[in-house]
N, CA, C and O atoms as a GROMACS GRO file, in nm:
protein
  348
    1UNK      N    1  -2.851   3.302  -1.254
    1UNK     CA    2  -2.808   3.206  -1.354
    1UNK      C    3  -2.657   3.183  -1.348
    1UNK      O    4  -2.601   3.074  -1.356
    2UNK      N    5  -2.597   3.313  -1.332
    2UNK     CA    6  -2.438   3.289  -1.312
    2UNK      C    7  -2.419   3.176  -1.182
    2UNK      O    8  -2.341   3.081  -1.196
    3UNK      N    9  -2.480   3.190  -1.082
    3UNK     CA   10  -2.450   3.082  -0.976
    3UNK      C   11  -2.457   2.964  -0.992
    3UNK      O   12  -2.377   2.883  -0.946
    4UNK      N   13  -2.609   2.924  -1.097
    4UNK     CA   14  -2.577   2.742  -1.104
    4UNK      C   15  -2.541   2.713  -1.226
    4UNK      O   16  -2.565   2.609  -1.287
    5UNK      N   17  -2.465   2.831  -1.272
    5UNK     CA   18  -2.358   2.778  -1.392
    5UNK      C   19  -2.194   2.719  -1.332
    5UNK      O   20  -2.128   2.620  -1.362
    6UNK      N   21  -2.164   2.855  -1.217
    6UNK     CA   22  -2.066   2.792  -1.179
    6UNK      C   23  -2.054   2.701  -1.075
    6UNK      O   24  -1.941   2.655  -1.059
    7UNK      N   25  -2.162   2.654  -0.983
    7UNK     CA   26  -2.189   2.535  -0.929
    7UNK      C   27  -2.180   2.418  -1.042
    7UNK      O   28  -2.089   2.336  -1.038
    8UNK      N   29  -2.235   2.417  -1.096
    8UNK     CA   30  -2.272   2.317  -1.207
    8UNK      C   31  -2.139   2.277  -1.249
    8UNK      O   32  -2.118   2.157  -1.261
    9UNK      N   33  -2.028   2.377  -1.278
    9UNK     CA   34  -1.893   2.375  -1.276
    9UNK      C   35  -1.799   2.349  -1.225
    9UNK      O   36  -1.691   2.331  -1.280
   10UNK      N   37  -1.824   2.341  -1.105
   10UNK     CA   38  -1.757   2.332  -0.997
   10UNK      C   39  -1.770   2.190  -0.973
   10UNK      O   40  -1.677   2.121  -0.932
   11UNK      N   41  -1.922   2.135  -1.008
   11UNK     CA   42  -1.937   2.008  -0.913
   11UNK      C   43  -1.894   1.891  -1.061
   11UNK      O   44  -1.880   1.771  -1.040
   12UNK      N   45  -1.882   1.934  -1.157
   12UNK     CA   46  -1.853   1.859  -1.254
   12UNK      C   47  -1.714   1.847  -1.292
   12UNK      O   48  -1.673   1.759  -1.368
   13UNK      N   49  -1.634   1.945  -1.235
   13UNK     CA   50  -1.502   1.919  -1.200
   13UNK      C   51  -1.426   1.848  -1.118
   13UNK      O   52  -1.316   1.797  -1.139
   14UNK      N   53  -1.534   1.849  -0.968
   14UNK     CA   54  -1.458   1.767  -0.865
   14UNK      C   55  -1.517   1.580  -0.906
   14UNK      O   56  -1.476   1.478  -0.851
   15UNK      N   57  -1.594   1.587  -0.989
   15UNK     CA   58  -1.589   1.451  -1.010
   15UNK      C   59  -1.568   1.387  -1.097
   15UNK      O   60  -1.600   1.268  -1.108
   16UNK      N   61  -1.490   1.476  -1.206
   16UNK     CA   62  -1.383   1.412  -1.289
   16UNK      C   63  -1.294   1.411  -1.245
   16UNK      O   64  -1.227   1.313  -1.278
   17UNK      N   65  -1.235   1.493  -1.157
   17UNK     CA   66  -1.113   1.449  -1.036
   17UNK      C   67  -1.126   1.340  -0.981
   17UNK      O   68  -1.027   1.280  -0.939
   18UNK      N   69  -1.211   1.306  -0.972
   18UNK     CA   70  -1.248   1.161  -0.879
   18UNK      C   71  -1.259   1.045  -0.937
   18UNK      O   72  -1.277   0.940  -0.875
   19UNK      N   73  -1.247   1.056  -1.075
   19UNK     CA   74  -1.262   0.965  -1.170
   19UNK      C   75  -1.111   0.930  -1.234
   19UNK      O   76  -1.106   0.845  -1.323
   20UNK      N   77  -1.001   0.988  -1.192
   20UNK     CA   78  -0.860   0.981  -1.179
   20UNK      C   79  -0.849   0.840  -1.111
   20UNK      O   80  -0.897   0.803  -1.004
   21UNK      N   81  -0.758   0.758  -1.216
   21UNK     CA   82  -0.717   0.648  -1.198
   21UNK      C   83  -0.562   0.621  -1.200
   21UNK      O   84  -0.527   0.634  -1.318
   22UNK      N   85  -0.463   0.592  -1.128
   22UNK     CA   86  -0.366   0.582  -1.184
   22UNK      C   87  -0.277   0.444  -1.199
   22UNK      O   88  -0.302   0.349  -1.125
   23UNK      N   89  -0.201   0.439  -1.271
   23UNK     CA   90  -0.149   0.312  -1.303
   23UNK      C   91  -0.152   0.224  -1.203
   23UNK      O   92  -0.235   0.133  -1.193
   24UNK      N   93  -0.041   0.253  -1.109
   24UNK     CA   94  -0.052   0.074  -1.009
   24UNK      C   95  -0.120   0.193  -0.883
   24UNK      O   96  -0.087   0.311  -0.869
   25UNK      N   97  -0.215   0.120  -0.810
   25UNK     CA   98  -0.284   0.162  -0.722
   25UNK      C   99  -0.239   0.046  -0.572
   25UNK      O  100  -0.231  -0.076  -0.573
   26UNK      N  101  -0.223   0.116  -0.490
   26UNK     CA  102  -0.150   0.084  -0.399
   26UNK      C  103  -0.290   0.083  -0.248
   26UNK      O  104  -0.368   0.178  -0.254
   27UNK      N  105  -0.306   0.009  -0.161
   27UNK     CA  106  -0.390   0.025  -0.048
   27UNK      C  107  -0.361  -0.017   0.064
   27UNK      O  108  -0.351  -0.134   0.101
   28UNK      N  109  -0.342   0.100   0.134
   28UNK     CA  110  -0.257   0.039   0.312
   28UNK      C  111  -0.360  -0.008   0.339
   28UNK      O  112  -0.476   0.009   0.301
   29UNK      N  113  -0.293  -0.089   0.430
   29UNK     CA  114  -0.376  -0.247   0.472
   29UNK      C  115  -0.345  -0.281   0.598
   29UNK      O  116  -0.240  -0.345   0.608
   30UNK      N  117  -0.436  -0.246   0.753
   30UNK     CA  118  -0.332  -0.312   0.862
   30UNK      C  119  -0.274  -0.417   0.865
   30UNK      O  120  -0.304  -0.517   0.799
   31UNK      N  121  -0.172  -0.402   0.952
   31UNK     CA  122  -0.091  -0.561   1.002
   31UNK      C  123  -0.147  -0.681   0.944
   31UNK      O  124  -0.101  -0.760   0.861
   32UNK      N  125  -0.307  -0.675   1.035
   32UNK     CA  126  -0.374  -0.790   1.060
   32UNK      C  127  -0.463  -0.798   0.926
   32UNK      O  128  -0.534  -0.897   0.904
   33UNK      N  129  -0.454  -0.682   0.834
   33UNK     CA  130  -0.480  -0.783   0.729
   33UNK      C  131  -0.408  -0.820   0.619
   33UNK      O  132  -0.455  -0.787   0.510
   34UNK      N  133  -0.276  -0.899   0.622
   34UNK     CA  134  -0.197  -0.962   0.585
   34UNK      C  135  -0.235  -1.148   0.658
   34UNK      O  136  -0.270  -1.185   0.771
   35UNK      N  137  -0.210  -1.216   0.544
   35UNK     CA  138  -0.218  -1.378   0.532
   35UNK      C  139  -0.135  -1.412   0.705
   35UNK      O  140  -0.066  -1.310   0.712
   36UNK      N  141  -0.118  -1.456   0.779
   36UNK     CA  142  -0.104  -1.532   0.910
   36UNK      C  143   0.037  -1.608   0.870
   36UNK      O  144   0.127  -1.641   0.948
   37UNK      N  145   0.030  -1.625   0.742
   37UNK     CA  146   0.149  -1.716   0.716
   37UNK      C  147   0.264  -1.640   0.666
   37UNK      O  148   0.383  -1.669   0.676
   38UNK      N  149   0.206  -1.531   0.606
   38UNK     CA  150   0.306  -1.432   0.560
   38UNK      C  151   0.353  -1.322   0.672
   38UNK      O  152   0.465  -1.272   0.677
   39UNK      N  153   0.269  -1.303   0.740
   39UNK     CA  154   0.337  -1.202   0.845
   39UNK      C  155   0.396  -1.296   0.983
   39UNK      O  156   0.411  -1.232   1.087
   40UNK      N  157   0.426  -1.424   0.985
   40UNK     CA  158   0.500  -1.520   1.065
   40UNK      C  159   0.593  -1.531   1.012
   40UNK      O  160   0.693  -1.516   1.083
   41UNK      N  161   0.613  -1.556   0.890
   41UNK     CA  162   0.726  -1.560   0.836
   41UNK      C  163   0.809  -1.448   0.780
   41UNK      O  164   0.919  -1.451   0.723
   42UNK      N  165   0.707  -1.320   0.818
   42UNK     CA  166   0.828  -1.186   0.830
   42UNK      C  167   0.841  -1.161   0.978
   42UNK      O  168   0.954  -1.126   1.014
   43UNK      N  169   0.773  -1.169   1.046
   43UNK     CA  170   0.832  -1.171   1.177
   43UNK      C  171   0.932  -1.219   1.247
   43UNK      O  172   0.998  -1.163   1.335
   44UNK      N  173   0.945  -1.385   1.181
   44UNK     CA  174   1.058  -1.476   1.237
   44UNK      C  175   1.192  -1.452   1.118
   44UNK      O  176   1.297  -1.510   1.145
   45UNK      N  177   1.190  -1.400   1.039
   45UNK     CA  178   1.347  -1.340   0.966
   45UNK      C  179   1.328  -1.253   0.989
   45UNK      O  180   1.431  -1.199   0.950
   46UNK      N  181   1.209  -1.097   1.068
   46UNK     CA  182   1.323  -0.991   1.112
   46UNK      C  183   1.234  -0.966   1.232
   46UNK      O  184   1.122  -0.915   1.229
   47UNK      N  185   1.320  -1.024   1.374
   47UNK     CA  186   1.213  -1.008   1.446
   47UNK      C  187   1.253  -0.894   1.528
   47UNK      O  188   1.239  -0.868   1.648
   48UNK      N  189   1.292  -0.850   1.455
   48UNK     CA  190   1.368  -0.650   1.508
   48UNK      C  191   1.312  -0.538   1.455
   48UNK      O  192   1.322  -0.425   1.504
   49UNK      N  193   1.246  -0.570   1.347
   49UNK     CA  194   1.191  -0.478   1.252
   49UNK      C  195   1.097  -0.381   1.355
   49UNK      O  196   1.022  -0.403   1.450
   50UNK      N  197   1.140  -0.268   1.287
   50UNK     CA  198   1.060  -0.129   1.381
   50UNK      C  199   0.944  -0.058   1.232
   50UNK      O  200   0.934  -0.106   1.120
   51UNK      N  201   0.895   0.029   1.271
   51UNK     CA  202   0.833   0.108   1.122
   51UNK      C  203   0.748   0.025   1.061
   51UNK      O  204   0.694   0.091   0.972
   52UNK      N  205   0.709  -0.084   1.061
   52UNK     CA  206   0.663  -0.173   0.998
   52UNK      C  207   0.534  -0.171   0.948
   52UNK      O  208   0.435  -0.185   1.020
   53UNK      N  209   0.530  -0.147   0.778
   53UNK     CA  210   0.377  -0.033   0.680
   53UNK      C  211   0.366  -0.199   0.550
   53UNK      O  212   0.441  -0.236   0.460
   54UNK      N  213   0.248  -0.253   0.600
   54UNK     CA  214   0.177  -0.321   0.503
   54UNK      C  215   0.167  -0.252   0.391
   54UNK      O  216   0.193  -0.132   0.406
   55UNK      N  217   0.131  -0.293   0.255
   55UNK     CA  218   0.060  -0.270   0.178
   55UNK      C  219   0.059  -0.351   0.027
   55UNK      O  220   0.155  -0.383  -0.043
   56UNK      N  221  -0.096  -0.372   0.004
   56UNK     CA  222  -0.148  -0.476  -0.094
   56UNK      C  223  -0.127  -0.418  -0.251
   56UNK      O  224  -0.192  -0.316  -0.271
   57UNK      N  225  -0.063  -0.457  -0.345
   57UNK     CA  226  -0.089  -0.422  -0.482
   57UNK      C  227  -0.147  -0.509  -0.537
   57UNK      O  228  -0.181  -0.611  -0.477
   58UNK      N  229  -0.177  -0.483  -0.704
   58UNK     CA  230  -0.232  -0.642  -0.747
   58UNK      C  231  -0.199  -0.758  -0.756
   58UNK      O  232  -0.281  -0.845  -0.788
   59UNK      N  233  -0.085  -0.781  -0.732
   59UNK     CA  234  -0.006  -0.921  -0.715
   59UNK      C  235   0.070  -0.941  -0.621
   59UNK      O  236   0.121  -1.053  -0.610
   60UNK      N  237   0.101  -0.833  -0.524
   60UNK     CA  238   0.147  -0.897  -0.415
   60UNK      C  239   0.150  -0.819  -0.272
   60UNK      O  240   0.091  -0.711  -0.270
   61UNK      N  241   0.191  -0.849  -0.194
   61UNK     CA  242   0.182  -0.802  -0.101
   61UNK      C  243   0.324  -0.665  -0.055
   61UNK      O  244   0.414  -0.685  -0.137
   62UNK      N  245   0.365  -0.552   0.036
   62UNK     CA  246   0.464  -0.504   0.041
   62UNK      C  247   0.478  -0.489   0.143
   62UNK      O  248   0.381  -0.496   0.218
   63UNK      N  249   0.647  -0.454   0.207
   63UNK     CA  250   0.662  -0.439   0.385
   63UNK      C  251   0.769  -0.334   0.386
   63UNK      O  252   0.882  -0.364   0.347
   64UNK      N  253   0.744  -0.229   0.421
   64UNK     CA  254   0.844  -0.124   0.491
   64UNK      C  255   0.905  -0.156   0.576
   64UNK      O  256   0.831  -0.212   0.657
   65UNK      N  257   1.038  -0.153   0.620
   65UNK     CA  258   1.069  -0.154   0.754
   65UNK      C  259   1.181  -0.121   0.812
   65UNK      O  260   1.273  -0.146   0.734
   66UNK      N  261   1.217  -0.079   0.903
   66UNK     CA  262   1.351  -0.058   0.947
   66UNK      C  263   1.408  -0.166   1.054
   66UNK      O  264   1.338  -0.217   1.140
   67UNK      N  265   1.562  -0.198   1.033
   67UNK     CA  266   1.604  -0.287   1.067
   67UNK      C  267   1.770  -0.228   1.146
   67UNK      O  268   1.880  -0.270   1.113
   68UNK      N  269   1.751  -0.157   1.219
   68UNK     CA  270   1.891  -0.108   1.315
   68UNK      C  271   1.916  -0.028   1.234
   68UNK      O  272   2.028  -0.008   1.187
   69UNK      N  273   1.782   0.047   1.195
   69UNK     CA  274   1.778   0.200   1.140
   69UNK      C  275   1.749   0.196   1.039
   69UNK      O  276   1.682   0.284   0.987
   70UNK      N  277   1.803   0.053   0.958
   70UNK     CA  278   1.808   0.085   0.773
   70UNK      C  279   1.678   0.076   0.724
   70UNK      O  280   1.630  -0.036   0.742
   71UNK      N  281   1.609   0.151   0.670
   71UNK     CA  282   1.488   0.123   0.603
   71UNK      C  283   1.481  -0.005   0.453
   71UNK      O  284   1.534   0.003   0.342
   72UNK      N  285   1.420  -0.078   0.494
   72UNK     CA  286   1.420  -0.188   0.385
   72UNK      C  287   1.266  -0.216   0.324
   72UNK      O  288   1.165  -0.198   0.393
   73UNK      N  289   1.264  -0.246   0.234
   73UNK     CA  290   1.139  -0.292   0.180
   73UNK      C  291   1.164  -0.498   0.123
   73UNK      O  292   1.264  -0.561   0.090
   74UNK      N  293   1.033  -0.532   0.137
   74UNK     CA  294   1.006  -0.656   0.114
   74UNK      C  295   0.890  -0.643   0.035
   74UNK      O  296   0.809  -0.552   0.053
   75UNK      N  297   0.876  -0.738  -0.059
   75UNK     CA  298   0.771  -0.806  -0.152
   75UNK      C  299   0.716  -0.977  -0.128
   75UNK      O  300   0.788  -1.075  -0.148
   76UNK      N  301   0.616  -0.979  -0.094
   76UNK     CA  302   0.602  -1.154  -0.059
   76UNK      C  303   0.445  -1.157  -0.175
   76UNK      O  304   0.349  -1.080  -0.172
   77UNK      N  305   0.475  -1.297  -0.284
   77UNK     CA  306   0.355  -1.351  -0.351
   77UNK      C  307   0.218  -1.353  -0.254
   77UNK      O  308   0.191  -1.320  -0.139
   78UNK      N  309   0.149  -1.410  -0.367
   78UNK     CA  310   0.054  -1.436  -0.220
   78UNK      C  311   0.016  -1.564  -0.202
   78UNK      O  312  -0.078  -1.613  -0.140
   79UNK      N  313   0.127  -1.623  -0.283
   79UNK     CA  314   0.164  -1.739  -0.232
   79UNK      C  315   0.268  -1.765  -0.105
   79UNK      O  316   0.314  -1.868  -0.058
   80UNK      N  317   0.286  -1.598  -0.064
   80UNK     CA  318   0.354  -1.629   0.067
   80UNK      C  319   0.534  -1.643   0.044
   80UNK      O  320   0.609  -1.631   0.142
   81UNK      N  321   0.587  -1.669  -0.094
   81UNK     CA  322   0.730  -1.675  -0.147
   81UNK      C  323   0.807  -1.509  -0.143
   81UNK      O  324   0.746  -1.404  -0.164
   82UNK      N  325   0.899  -1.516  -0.123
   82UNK     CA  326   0.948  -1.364  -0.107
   82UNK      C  327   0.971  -1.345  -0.286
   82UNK      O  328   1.044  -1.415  -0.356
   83UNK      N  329   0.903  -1.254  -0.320
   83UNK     CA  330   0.927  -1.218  -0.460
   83UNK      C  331   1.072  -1.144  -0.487
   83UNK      O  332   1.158  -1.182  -0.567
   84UNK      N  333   1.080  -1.000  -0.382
   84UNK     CA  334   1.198  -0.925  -0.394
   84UNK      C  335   1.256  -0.876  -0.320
   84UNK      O  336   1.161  -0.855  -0.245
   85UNK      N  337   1.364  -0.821  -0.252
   85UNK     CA  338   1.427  -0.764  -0.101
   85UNK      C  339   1.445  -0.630  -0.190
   85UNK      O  340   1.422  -0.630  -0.311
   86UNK      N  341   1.486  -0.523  -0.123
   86UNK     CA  342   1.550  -0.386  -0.112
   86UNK      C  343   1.589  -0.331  -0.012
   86UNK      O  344   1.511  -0.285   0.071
   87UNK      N  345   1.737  -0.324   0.002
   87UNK     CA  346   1.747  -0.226   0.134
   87UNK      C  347   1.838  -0.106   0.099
   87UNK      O  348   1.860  -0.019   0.182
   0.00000   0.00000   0.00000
């Protein structure tokens, strides 16, 4: 009885762990699945960029990248408009 008490315990723990949500949820996304229009038009303003890490939030799109070392981040709508720079 002690065993499928603490099974029972065990397995009802790992899936309230799993039921962990957190505020902005973030999902790497290859290259290629970014809009055609948006990754042309980060390509042709940095066509040096090295490191280069997609990723989709709920409103927009994000770009890691390094640029003669400096790590920069980009934000583009998905309307394709650059929302925000950071470097």
């Amino acid at each position: 009885m002690l065993k499928f008490a603490t099974t029972l315990f065990f397995i009802v723990a790992v899936l309230a762990c799993g039921n962990v949500e957190t505020e902005e949820e973030t999902i790497d996304i290859p290259g290629n699945g970014i809009p055609a229009a948006i990754e042309t038009a980060f390509r042709a303003a940095y066509p040096g960029a090295t490191d280069v890490e997609w990723d989709v939030d709920d409103d927009h799109y994000e770009v890691e990248f390094k640029v003669n070392g400096d790590k920069m981040e980009l934000e583009y709508g998905f309307d394709g408009k650059v929302l925000d720079f950071e470097d």
